[in-house]
N, C-alpha and C positions, 0 to 999 in steps of 0.2 A: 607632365612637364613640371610637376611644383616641385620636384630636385631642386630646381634655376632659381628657387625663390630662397633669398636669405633665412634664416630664421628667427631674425630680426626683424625683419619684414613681415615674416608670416602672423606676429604678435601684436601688428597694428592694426586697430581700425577704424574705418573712416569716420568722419566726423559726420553726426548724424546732424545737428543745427544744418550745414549747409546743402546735403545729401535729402534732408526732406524739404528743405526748401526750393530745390531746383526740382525734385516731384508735382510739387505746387504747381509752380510753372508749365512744366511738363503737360498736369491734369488740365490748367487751363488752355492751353495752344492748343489741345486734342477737345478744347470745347466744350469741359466738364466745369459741373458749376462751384465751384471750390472757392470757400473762403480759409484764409490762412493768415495762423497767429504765430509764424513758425521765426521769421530774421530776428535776426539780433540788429537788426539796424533801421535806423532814422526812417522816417518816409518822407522826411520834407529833403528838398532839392540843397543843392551846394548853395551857399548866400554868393550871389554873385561879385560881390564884390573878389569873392576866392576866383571865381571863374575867370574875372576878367583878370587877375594876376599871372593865371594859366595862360591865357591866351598872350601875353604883354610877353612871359615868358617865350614862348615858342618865337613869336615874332624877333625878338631878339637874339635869336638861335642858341637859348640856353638848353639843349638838347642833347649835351654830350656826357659822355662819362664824370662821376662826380666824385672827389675823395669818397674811397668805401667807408667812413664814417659822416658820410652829409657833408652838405655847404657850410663853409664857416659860418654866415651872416644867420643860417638857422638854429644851428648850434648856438652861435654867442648870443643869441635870442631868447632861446630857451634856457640857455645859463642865467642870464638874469632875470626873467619871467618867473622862473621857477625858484632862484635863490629869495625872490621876495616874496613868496608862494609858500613856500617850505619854513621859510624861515632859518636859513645859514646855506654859507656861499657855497655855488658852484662856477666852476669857468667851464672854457669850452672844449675844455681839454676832459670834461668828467658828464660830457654828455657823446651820446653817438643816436642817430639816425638808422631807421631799420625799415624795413618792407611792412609795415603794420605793426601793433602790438604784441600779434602771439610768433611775428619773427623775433622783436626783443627778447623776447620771455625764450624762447630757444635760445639763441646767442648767450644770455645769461645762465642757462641751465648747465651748455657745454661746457662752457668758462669755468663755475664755480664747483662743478662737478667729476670726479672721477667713477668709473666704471664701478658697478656695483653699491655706491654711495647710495643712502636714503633720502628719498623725498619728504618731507610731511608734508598730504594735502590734507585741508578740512570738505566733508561733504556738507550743502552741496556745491561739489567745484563744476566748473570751467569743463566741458567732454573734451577739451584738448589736454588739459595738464597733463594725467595720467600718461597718456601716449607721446606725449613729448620726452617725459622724463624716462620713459622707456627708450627712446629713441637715439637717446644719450648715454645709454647704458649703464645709467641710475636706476634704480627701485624704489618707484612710489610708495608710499607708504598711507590708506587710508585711513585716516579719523573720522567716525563720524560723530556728527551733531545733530542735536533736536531742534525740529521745529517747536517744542514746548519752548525754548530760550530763544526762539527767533534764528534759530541755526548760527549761535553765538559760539566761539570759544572762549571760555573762562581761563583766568591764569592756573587757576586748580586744574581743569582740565590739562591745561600744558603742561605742567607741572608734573602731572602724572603721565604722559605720555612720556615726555622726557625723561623722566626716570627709566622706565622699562626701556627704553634706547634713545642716546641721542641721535636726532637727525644731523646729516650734514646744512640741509634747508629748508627752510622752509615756505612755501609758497600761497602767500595771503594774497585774500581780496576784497576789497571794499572801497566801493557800495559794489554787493554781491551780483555777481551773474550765476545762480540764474534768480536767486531768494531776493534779492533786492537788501539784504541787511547791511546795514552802517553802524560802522563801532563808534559810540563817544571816548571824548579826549581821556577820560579815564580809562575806560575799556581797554583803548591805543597803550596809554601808559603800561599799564601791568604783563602785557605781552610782550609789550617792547622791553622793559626792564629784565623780563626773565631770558627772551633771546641774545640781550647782551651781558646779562654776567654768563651766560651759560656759551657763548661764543656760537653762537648757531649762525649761520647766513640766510638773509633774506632776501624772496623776490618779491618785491607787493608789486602787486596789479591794479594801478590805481587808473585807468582808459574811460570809470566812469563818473571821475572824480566831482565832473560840476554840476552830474545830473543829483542830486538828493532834493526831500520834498519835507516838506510840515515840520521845519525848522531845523532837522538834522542838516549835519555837518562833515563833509568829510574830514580827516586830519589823516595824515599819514606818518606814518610810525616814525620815520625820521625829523619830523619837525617836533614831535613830542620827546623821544628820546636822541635828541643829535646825535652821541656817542655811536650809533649805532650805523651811520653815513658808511664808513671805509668798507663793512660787512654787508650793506641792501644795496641792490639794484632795483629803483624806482621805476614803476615802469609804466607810460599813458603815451597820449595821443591824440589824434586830429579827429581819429573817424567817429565816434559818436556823440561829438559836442558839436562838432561841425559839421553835422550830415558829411563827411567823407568817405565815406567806410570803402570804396572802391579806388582810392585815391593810393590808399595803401602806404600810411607813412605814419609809425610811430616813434617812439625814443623810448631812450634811456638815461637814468642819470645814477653816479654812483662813483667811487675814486678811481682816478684817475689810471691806476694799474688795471682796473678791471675791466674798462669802457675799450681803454689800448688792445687789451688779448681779444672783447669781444668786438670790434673793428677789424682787429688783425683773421679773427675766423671769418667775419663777413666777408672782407674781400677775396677768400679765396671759396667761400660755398659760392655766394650770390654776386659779388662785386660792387654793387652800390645800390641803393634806393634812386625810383623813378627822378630824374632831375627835375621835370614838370610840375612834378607833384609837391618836391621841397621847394619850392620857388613859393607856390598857394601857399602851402603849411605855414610858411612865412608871414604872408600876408593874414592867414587866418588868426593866428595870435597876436597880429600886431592892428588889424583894424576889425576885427569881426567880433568881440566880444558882444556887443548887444542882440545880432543874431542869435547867438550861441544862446545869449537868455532869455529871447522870445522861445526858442524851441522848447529850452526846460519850464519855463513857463505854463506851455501846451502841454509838456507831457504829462504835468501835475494833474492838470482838469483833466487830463485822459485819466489817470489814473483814479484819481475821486471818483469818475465817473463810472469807472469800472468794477473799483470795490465795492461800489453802493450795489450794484448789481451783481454783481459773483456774491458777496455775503448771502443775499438771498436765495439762494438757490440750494438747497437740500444738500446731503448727502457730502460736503464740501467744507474745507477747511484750507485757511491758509492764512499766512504772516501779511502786519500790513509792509508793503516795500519802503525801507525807507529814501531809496535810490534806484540808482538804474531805471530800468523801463520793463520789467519780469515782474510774472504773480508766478507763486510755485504755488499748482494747490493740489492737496492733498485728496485724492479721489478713493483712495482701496476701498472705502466702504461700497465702494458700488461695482468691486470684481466677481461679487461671488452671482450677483444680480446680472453681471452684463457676461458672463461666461467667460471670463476673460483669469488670466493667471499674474498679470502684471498689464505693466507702463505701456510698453511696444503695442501689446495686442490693444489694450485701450483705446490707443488713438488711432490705429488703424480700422476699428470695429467705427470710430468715430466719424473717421474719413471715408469709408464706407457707405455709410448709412445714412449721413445728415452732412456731407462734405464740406466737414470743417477740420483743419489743418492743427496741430498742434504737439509740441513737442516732450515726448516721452522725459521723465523721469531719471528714466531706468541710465542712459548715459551720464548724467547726473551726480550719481550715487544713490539717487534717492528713487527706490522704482514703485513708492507710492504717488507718486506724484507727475504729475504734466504742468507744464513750462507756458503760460499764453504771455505774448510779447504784447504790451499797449500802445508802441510806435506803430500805430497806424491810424488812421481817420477813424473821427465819432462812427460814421456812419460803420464805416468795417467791421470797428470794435461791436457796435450795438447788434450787425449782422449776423458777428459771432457767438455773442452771446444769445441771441434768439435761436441760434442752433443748439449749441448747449444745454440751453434749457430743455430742450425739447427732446433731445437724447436723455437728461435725465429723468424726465418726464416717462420715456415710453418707459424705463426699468425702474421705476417705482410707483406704480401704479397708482 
């Protein structure tokens, strides 16, 4: 029967973050004793204050279908949140509302893209990029980066990439999923400079904008090179500042022609983002802010807590993060030791033997490497790391 299957189709594949996450789950309902470093997302609960917005909503029967670009009052929220966040104006006319962040990031790939056009992703990216821009019938285009530089792109780098072709877009991110790297305002500068004499468009993915740690910064390429506004779609969100991640509502912001075509494809893929849920998002940037920096707060000391401990453990190498809530660390030295040929077989030899969860590399771009997420409890993290150890323990005698 695989005639029936597009061939479109046949070149996607599934997204391994959420696919070994629900494994996780799977191993524990069946009773297995599994610990897992695998979500990309929060552990602490919605701040109720969001909750109870949710619920104010429903009681009020705001339940119905909603402009396929969002509720005004969240839109013109996020217009001005964010014009004094950015730094140069937007209205509500150059933001739109979408099903999460990696529905924006689609909607803007469509948009900006025709059939065959080039992607530039950097490794290590996002396991959806790739397959979205496939999905659009754009051609990714991988670059890779070192973790010798902190898996940084240099304007030199770009510079040279662009030479041997221009992309039509390019697709940043920072603070990095899965590396954690954060570019400073200079760094921002000199990329941004070269994508706008050279007219390239961009999507930045900025959904982890307020997690960074030990004095990094995010800046996003539009508030350091304004010029560069009418060409990016901006792109964040509610779900990991705000424990929302299930709530399912991000945005977009970028001019005002491009927000309209990518509103006008939403409504006829999906039709609108949950009503319920922009009602909270509302409230979430408009009274939740101290929440939002107890949790970054938390995940700092997770994170401390964690590097102190991964540093020592043998065999292991990795950047310190300066965002997000990701360690990438770099394991190969220990393939030839644990029989293993790459990333995949790694952590499933790992999930095996010592059942601890953790995500491959190899989706990544980078298939030296596994992905452990620090949004979770001291205790967890300490759990997991006593497994860890203990794996590398048995193959290096």
């Amino acid at each position: 029967m695989s005639d029936i299957i597009s061939e479109r189709a046949k070149n996607i594949e599934p997204s391994i973050t959420l696919s070994l996450n629900t494994k996780a789950n799977n191993l524990r309902e069946a009773g297995e004793d599994v610990v897992g470093l695998a979500a990309g997302e929060p552990d602490f609960e919605t701040p109720d204050v969001i909750k109870k917005a949710a619920y104010k909503a429903i009681e009020q029967g705001k339940t119905r279908y909603t402009p396929a670009a969002g509720i005004a009052p969240l839109r013109k929220v996020i217009a001005d949140v964010y014009s004094e966040r950015l730094g140069l104006p937007y209205d509500a006319s150059e933001v739109m509302i979408s099903n999460g962040a990696k529905h924006s990031i689609f909607n803007a790939l469509y948009v900006l893209t025709n059939p065959g056009d080039e992607v530039m992703i950097f490794t290590p990216y996002w396991v959806s990029y790739p397959e979205m821009v496939k999905l659009v019938g754009a051609k990714p285009r991988i670059v890779e980066l070192s973790a010798d530089n902190d898996y940084k792109l240099t304007p030199e780098r770009l510079e040279s990439e662009v030479a041997k072709s221009k992309p039509k877009v390019v697709l940043y991110n920072s603070p990095n999923n899965p590396a954690g790297t954060v570019y400073t305002k200079e760094e921002v500068r000199a990329i941004g400079k070269i994508l706008h004499r050279e007219g390239i468009s961009l999507i930045s993915d900025e959904i982890y904008e307020f997690l960074t740690y030990e004095g990094n910064k995010h800046y996003s390429p539009v508030s350091i090179v304004p010029e560069l506004k009418e060409r990016t779609v901006v792109i964040t969100g509610v779900s990991k500042s705000y424990a929302m991640t299930g709530w399912r509502i991000g945005f977009a912001l970028s001019g005002s022609e491009v927000i309209y075509r990518m509103a006008a494809y939403q409504a006829h893929a999906t039709g609108c983002p949950n009503a319920i849920s922009q009602w909270a998002a509302l409230t979430a940037l408009k009274e939740a802010g101290k929440d939002r920096d107890m949790m970054r707060d938390e995940f700092e000391k997770r994170k401390d807590m964690f590097a102190e401990r991964l540093s020592t453990i043998p065999s292991v190498t990795f950047p310190d993060p300066g965002g997000a809530f990701y360690f990438l660390a770099d394991v190969s030295a220990m393939y030839d030791r644990c029989g293993v040929s790459g990333s995949g077989e790694f952590c499933e030899k790992l999930l095996k033997e010592k059942g601890l969860l953790l995500i491959p590399g190899g989706p990544f771009g980078c298939d030296n490497t596994v992905r452990f997420s620090f949004a979770a409890s001291e205790e967890t993290l300490n759990a997991a790391l006593d497994r860890f150890e203990s794996f590398v323990e048995d193959y290096t005698g």
